[in-house]
Each structure stands twice: as structure tokens, then as C-alpha cells.
N, CA, C and O atoms as a Maestro MAE file, in Angstrom:
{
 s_m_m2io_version
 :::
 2.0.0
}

f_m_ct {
 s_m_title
 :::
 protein
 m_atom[276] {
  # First column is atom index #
  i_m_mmod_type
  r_m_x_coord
  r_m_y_coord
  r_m_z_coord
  i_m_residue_number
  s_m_chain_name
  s_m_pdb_residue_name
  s_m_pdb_atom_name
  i_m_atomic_number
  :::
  1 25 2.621 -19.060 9.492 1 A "UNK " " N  " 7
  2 3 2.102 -20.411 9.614 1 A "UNK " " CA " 6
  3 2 0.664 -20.402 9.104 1 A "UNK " " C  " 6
  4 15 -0.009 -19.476 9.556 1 A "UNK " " O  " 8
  5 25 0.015 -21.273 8.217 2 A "UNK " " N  " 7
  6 3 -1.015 -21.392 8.143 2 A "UNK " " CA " 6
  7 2 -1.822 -22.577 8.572 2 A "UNK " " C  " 6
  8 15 -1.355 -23.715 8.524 2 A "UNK " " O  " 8
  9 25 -2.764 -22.372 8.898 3 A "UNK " " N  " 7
  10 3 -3.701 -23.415 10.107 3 A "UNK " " CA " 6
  11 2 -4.881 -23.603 9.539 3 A "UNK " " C  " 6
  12 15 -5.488 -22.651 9.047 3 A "UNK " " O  " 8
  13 25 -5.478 -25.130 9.524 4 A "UNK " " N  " 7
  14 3 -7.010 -25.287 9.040 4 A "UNK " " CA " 6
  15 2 -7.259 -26.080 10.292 4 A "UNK " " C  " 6
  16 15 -6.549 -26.903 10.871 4 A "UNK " " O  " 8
  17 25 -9.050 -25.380 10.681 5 A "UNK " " N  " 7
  18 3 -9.511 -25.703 11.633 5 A "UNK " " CA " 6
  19 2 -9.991 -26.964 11.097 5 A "UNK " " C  " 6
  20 15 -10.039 -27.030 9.869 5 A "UNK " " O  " 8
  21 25 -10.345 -27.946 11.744 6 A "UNK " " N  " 7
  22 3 -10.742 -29.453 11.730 6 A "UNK " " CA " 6
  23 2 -11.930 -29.559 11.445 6 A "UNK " " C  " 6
  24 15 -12.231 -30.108 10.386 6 A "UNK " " O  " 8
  25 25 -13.091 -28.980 12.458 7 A "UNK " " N  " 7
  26 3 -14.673 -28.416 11.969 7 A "UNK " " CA " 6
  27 2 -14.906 -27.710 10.853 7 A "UNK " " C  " 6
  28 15 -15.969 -27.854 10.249 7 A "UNK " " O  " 8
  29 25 -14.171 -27.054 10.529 8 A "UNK " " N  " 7
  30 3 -14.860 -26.277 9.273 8 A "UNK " " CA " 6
  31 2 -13.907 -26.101 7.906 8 A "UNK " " C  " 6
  32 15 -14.327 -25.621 6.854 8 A "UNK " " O  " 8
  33 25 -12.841 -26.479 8.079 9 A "UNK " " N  " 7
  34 3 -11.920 -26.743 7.122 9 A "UNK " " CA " 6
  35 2 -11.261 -25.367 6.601 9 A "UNK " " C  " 6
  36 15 -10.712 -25.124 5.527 9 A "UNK " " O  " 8
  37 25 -11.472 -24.650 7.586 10 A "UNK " " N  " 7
  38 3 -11.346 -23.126 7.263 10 A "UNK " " CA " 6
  39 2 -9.608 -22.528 7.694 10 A "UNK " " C  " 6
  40 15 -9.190 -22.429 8.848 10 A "UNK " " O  " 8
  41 25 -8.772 -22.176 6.361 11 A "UNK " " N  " 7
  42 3 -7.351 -21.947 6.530 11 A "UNK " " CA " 6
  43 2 -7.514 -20.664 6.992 11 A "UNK " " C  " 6
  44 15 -8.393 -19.932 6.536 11 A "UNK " " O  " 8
  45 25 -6.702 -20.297 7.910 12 A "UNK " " N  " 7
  46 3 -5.738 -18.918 8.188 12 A "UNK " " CA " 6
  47 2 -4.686 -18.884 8.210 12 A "UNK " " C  " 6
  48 15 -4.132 -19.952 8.472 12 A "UNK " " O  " 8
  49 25 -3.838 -17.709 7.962 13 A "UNK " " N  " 7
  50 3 -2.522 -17.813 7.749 13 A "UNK " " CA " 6
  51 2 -1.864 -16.548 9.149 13 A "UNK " " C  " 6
  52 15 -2.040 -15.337 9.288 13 A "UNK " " O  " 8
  53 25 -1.373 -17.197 9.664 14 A "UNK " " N  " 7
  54 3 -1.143 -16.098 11.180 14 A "UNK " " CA " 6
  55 2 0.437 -15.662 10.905 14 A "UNK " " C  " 6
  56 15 1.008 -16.241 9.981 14 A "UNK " " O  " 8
  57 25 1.108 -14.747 11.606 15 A "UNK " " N  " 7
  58 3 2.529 -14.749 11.573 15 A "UNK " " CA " 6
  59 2 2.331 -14.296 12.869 15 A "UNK " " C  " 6
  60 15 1.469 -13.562 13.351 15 A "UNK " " O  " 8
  61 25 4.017 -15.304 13.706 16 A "UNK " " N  " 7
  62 3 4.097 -14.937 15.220 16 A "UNK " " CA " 6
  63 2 5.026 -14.049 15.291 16 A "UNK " " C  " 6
  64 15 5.943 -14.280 14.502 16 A "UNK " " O  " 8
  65 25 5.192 -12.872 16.094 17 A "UNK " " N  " 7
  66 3 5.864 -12.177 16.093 17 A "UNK " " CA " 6
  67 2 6.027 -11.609 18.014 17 A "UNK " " C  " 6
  68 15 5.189 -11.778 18.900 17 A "UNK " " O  " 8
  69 25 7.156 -11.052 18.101 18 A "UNK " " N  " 7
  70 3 7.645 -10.152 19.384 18 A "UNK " " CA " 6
  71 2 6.011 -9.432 19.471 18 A "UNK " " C  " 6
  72 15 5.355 -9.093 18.486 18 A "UNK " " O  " 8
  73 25 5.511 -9.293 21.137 19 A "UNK " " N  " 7
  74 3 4.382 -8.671 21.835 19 A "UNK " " CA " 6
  75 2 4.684 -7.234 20.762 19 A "UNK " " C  " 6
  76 15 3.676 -6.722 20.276 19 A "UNK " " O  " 8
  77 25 5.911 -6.680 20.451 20 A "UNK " " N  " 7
  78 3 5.279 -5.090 20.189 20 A "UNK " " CA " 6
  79 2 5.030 -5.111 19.061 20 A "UNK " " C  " 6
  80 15 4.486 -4.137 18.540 20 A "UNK " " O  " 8
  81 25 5.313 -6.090 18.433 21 A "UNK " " N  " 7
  82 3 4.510 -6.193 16.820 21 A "UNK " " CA " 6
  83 2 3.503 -6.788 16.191 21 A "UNK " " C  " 6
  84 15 3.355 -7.050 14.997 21 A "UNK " " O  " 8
  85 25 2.558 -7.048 17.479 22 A "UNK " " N  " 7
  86 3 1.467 -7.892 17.405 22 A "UNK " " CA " 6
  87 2 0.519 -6.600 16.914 22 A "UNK " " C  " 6
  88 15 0.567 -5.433 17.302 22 A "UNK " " O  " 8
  89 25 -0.455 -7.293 15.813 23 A "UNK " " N  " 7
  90 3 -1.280 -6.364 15.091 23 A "UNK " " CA " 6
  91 2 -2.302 -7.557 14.359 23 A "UNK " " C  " 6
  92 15 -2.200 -8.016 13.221 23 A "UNK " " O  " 8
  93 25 -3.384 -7.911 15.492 24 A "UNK " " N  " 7
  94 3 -4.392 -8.254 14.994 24 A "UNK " " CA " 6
  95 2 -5.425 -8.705 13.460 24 A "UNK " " C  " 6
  96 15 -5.804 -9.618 12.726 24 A "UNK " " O  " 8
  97 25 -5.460 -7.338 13.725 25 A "UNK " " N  " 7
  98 3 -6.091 -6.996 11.928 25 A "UNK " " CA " 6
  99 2 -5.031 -7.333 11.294 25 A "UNK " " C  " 6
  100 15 -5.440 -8.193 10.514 25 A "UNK " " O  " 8
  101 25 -3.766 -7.188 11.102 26 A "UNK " " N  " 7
  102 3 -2.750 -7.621 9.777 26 A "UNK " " CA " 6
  103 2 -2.441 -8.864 10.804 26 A "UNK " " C  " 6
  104 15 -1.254 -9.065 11.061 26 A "UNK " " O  " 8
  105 25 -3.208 -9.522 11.274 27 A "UNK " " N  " 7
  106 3 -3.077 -11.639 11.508 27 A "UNK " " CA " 6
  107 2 -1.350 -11.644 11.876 27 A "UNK " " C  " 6
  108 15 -0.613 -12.560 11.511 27 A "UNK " " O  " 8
  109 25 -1.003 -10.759 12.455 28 A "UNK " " N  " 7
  110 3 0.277 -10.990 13.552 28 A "UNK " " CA " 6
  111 2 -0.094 -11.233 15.045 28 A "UNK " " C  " 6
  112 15 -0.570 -10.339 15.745 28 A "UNK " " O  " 8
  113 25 0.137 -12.419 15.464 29 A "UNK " " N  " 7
  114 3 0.018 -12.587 16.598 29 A "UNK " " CA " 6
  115 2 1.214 -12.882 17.584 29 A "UNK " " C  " 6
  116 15 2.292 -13.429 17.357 29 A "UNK " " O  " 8
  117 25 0.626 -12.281 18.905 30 A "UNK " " N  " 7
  118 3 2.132 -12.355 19.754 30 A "UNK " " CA " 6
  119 2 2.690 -13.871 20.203 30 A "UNK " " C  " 6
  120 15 1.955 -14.801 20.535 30 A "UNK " " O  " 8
  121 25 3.538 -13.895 20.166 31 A "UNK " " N  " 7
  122 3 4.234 -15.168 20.707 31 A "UNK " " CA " 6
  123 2 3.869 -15.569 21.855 31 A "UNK " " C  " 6
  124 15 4.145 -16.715 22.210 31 A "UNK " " O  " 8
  125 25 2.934 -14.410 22.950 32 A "UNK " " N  " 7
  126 3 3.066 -14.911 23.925 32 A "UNK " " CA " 6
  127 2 1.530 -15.403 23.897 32 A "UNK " " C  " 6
  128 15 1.159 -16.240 24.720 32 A "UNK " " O  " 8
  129 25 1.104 -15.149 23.436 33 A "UNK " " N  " 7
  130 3 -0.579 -15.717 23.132 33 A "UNK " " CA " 6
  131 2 -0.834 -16.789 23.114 33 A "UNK " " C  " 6
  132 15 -0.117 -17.626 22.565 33 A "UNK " " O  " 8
  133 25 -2.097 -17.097 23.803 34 A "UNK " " N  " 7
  134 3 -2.206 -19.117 23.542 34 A "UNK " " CA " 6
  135 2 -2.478 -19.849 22.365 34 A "UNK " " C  " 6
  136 15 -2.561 -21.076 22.320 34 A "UNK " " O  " 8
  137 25 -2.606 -19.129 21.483 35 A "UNK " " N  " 7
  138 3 -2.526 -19.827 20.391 35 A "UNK " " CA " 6
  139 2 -1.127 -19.783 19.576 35 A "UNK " " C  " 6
  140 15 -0.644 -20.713 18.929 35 A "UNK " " O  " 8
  141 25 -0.610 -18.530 19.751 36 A "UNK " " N  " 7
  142 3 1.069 -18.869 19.147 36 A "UNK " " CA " 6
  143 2 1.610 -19.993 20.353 36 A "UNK " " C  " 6
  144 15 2.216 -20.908 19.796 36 A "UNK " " O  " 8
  145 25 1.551 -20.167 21.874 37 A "UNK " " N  " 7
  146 3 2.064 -20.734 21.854 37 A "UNK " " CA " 6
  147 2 1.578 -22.544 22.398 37 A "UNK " " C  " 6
  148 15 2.239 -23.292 23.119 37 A "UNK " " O  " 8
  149 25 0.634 -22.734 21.940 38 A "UNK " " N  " 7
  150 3 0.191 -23.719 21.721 38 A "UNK " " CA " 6
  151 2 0.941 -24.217 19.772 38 A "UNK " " C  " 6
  152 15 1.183 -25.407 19.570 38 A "UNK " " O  " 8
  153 25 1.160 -23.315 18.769 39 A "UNK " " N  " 7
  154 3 1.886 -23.767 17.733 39 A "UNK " " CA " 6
  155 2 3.640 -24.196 17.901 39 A "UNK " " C  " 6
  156 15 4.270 -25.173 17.496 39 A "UNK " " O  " 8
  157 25 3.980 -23.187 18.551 40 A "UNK " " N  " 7
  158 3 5.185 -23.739 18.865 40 A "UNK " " CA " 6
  159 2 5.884 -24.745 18.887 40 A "UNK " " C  " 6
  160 15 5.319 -25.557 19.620 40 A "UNK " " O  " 8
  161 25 6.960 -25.221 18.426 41 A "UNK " " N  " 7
  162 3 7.305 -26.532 18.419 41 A "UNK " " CA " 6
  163 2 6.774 -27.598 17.584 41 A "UNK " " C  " 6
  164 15 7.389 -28.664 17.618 41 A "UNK " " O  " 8
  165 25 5.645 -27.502 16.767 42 A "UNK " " N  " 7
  166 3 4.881 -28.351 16.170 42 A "UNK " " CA " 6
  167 2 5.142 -28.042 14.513 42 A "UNK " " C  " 6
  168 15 5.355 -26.939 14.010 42 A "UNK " " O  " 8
  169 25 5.077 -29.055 13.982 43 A "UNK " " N  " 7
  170 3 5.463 -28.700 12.515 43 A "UNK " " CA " 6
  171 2 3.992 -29.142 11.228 43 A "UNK " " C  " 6
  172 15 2.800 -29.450 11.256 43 A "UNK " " O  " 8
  173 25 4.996 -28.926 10.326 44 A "UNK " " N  " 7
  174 3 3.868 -28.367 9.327 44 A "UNK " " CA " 6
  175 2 3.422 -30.132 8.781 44 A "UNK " " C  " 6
  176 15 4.249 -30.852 8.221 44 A "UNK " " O  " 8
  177 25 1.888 -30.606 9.108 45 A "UNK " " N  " 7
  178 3 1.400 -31.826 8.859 45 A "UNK " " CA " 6
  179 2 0.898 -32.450 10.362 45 A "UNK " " C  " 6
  180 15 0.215 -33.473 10.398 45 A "UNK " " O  " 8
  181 25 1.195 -31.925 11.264 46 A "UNK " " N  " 7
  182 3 0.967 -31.862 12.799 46 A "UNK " " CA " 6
  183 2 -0.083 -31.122 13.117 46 A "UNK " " C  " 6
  184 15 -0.219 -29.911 12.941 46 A "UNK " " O  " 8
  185 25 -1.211 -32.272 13.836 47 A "UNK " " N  " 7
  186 3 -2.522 -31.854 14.437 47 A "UNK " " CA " 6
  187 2 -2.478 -30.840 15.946 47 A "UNK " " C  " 6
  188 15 -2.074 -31.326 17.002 47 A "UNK " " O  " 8
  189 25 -2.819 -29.803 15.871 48 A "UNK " " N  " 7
  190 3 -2.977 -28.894 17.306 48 A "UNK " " CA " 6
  191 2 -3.814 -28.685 17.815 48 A "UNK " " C  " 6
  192 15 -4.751 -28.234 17.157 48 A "UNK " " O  " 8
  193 25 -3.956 -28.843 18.996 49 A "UNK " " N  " 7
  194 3 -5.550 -28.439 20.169 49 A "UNK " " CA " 6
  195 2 -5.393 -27.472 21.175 49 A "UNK " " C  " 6
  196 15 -4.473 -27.446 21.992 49 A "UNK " " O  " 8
  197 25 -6.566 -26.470 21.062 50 A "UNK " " N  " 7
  198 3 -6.044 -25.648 22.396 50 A "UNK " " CA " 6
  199 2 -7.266 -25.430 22.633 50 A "UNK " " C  " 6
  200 15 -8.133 -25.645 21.787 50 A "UNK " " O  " 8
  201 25 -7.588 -24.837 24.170 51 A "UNK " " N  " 7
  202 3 -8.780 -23.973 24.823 51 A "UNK " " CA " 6
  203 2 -9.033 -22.699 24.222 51 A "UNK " " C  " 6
  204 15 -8.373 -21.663 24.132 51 A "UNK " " O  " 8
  205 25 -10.112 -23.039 23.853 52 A "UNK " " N  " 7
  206 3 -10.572 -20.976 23.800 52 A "UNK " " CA " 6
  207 2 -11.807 -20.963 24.465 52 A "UNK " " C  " 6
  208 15 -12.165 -21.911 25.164 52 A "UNK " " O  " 8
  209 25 -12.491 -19.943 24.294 53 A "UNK " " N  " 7
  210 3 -13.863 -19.555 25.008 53 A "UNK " " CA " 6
  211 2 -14.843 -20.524 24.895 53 A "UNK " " C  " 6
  212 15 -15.403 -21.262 25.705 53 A "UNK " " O  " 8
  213 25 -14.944 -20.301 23.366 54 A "UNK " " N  " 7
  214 3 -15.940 -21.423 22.867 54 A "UNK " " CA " 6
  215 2 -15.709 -22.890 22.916 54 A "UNK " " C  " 6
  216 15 -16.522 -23.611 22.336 54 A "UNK " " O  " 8
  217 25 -14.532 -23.506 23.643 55 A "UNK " " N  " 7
  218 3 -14.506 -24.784 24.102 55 A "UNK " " CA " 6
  219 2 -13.117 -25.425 23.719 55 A "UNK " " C  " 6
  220 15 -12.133 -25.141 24.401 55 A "UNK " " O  " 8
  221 25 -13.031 -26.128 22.839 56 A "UNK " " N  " 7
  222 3 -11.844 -26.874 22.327 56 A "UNK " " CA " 6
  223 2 -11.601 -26.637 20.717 56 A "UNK " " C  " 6
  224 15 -12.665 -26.567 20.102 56 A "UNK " " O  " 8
  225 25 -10.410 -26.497 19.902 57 A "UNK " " N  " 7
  226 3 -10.276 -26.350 18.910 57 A "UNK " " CA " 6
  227 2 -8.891 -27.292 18.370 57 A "UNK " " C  " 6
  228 15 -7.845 -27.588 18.948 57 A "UNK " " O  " 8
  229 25 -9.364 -27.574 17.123 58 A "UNK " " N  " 7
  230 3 -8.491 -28.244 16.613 58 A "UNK " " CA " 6
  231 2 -8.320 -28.014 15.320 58 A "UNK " " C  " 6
  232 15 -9.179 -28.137 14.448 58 A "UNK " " O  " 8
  233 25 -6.589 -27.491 15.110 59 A "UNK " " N  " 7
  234 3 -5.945 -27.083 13.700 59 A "UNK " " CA " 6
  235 2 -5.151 -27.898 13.699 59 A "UNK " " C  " 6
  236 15 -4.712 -28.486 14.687 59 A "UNK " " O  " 8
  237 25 -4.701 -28.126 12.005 60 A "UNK " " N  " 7
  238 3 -4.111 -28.649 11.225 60 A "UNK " " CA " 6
  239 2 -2.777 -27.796 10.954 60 A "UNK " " C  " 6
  240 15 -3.097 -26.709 10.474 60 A "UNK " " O  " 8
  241 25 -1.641 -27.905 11.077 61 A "UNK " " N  " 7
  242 3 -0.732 -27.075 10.742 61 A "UNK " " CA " 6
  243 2 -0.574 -27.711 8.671 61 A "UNK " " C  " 6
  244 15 -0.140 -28.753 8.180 61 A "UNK " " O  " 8
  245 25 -1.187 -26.416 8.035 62 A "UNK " " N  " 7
  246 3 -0.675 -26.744 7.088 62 A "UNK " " CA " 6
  247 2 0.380 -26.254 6.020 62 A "UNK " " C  " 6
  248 15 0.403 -26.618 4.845 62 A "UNK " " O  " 8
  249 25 1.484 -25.130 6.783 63 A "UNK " " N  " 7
  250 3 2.485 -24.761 6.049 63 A "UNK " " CA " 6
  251 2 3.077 -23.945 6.949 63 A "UNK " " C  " 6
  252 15 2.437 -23.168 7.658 63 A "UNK " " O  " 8
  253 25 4.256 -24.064 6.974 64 A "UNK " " N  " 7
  254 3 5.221 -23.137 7.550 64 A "UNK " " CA " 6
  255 2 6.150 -22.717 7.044 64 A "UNK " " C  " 6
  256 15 6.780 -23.456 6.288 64 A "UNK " " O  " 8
  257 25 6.610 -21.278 7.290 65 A "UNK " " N  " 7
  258 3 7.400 -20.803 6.070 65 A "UNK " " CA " 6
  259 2 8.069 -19.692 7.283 65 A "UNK " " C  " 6
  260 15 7.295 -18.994 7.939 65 A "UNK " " O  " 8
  261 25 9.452 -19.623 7.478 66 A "UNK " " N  " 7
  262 3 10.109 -18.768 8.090 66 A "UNK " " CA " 6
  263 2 10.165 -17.113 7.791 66 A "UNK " " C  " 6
  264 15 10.079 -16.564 6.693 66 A "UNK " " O  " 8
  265 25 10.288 -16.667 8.740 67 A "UNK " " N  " 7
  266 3 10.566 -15.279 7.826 67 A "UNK " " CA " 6
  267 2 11.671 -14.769 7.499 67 A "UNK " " C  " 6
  268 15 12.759 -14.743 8.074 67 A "UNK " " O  " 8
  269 25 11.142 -14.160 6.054 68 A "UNK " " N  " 7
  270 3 12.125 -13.210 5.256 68 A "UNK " " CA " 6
  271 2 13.175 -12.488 5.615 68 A "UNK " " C  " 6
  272 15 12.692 -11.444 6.053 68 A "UNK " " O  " 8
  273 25 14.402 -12.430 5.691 69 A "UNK " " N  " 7
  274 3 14.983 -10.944 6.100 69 A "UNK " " CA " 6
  275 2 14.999 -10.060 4.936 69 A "UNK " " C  " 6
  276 15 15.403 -8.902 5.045 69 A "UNK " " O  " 8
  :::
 }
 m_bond[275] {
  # First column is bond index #
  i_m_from
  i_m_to
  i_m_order
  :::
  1 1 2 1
  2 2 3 1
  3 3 4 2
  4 3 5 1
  5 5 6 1
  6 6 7 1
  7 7 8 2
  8 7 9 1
  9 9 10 1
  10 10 11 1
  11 11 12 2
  12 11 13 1
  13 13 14 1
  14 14 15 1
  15 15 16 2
  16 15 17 1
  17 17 18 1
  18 18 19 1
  19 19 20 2
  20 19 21 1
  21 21 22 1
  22 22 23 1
  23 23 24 2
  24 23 25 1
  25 25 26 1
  26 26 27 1
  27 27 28 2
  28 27 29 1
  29 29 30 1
  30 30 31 1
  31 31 32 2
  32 31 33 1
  33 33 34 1
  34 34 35 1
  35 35 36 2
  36 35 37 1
  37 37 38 1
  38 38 39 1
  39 39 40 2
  40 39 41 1
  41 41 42 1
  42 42 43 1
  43 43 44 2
  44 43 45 1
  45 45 46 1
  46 46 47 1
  47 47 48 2
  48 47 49 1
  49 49 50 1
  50 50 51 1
  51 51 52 2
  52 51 53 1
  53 53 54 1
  54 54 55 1
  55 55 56 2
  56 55 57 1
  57 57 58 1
  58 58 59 1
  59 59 60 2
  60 59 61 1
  61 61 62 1
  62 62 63 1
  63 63 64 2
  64 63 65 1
  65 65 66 1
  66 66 67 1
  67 67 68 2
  68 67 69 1
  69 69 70 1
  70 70 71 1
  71 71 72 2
  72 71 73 1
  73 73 74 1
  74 74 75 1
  75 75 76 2
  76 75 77 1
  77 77 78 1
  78 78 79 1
  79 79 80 2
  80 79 81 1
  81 81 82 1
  82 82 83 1
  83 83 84 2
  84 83 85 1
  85 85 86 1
  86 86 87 1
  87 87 88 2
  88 87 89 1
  89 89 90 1
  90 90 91 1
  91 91 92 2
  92 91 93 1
  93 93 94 1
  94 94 95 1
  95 95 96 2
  96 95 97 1
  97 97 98 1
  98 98 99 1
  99 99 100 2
  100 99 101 1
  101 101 102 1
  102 102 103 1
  103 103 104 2
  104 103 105 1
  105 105 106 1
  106 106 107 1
  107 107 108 2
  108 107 109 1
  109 109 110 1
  110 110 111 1
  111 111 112 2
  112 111 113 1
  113 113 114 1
  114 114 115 1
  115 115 116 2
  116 115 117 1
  117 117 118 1
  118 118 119 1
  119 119 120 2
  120 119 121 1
  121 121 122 1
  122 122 123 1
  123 123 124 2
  124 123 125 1
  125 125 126 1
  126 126 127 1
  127 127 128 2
  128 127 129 1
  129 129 130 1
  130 130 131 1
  131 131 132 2
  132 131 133 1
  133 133 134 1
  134 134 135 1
  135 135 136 2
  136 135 137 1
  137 137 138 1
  138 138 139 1
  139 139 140 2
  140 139 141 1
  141 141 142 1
  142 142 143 1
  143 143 144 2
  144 143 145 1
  145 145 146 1
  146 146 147 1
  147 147 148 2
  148 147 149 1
  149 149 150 1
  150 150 151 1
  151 151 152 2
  152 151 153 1
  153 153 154 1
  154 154 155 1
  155 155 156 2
  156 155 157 1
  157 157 158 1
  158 158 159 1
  159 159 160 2
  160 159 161 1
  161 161 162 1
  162 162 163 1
  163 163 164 2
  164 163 165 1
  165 165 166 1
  166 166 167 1
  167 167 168 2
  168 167 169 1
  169 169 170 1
  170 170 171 1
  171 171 172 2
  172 171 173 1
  173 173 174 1
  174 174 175 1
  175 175 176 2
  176 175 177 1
  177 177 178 1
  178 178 179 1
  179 179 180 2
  180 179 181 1
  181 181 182 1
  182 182 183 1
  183 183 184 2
  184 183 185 1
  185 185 186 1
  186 186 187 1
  187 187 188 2
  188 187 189 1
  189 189 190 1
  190 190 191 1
  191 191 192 2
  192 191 193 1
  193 193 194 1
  194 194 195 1
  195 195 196 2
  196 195 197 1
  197 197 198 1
  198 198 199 1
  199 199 200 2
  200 199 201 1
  201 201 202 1
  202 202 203 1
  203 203 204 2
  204 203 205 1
  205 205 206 1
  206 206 207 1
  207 207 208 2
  208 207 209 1
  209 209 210 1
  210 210 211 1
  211 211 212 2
  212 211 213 1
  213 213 214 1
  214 214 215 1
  215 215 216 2
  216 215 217 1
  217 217 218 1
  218 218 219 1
  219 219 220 2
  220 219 221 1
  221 221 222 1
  222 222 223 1
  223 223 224 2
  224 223 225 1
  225 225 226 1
  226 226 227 1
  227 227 228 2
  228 227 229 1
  229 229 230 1
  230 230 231 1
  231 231 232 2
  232 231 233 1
  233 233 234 1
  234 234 235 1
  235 235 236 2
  236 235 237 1
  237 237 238 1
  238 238 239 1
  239 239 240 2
  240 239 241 1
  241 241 242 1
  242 242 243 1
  243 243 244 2
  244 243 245 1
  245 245 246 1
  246 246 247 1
  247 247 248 2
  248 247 249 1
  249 249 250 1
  250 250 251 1
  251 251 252 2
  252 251 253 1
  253 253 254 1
  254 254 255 1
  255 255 256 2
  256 255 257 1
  257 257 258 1
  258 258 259 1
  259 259 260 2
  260 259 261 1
  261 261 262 1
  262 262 263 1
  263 263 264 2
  264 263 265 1
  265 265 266 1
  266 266 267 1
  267 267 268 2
  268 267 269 1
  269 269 270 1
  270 270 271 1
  271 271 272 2
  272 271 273 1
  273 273 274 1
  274 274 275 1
  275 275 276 2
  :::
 }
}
């Protein structure tokens, strides 16, 4: 999935994956995380908000692409 933050217009591209294949540095994040699952369910053109430390955030879902087998 790739996500642009609202403040800064800044894309990342995350992939959610099962807790044992979560790997940070290669931008796999676990499903069970609040930000995978604050994406959940939401599709690609759909505004998202969640809590983090630094306060409130808001992404843009701007592509979703399933994975490969």
C-alpha cells in the first residue's frame, strides 16, 4: 500500500504482512500494528487518521496493489 501524509505530501510505500515477517527497515509492517490496522478495510483514494506519539496523522491511501504469489 502506498500512503501520502496530508502535511507534507510525503509517499511511503508499506507492505502488511503476518507479525513474523514484520521487518521494519524493508517497510513490512505487522498487521497487528496501529497503523496496518488503522489501513485495513480502506481503499485506494480513501483519507486515513490515526494516533501516534506526535499527535494525529493523516494519509491518503494512494495505491494498493495485492501481493504476488
Amino acid at each position: 500500500v502506498w500512503i501520502t501524509e496530508a502535511s507534507t505530501g510525503e509517499t511511503t510505500e508499506l507492505t502488511i504482512v503476518l507479525p513474523q515477517h514484520a521487518d521494519i527497515k524493508a517497510k513490512k509492517i505487522s498487521v497487528l500494528t496501529p497503523i496496518a490496522a488503522a489501513l485495513i478495510g480502506f481503499r485506494k483514494g480513501e483519507t486515513v487518521q490515526w494516533k501516534v506519539r506526535a499527535g494525529l496523522k493523516v494519509f491518503k491511501i494512494t495505491d494498493v496493489k495485492p501481493r504476488q504469489a
